[in-house]
C-alpha positions in Angstrom: 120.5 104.3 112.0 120.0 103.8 115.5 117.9 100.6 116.3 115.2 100.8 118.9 113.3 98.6 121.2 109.8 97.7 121.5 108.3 98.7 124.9 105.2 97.5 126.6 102.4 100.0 127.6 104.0 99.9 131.7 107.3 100.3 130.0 106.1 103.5 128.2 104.1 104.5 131.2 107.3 104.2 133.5 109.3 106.5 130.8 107.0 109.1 130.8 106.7 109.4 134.7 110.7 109.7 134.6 110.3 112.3 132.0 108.1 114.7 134.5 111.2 114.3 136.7 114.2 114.6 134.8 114.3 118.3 133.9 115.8 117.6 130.1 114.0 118.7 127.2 112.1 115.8 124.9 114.9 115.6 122.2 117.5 115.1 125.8 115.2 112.7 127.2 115.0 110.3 124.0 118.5 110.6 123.1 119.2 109.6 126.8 116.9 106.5 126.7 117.2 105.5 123.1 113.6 106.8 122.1 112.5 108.0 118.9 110.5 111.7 119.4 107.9 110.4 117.2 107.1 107.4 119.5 107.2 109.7 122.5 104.9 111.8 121.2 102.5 109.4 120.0 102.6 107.4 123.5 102.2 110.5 125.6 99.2 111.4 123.4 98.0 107.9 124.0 98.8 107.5 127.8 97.0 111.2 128.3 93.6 109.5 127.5 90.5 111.6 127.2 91.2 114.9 129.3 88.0 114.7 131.6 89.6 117.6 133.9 89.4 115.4 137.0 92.4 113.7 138.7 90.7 111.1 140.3 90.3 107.5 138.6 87.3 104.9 138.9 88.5 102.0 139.9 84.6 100.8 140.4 85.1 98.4 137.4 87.7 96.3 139.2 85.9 95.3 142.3 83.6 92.7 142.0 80.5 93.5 142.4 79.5 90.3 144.6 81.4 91.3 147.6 79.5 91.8 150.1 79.6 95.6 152.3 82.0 95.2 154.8 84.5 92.6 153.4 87.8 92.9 153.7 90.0 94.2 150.6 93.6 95.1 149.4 94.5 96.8 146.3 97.9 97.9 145.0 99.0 100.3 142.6 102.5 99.5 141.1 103.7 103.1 140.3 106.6 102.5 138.8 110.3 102.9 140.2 109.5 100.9 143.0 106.7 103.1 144.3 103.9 100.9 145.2 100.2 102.6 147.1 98.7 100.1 148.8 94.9 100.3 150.2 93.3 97.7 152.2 90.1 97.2 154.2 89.4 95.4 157.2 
């Protein structure tokens, strides 16, 4: 029986984003990278989240709200694969 590895919620997050670009069907994909189907499944269920039809994402509850209008800021979105979006004001 093949023995798998546990994988944190980025980890999963990073498969899945390679798996919208690698073209191979599910059972391809988690042969490839040593996944069950079953936790695929699950974690793409889970990663989904509530389907609000909207592709935008509030990110309201992560900026303090003490700061001032008009102070600088940075934020950065890791991506995964060494894509990182990085927004900054002032």
């Amino acid at each position: 029986m093949a023995r798998y590895q546990r994988r944190s919620h980025i980890e999963w997050q990073s498969l899945m984003s390679k798996f919208e670009i690698a073209g191979q069907s599910v059972k391809e994909f988690c042969t490839t990278n040593k996944i069950s189907q079953g936790s695929f499944y699950k974690w793409r269920q889970q990663l989904a989240g509530p389907q609000t039809g909207s592709p935008f994402v509030d990110i309201s509850d992560f900026v303090p709200n003490s700061v001032p209008a008009g102070t600088p800021w940075r934020i950065e979105l890791d991506l995964g694969d060494g894509l990182i979006l990085r927004l900054k004001r002032g």
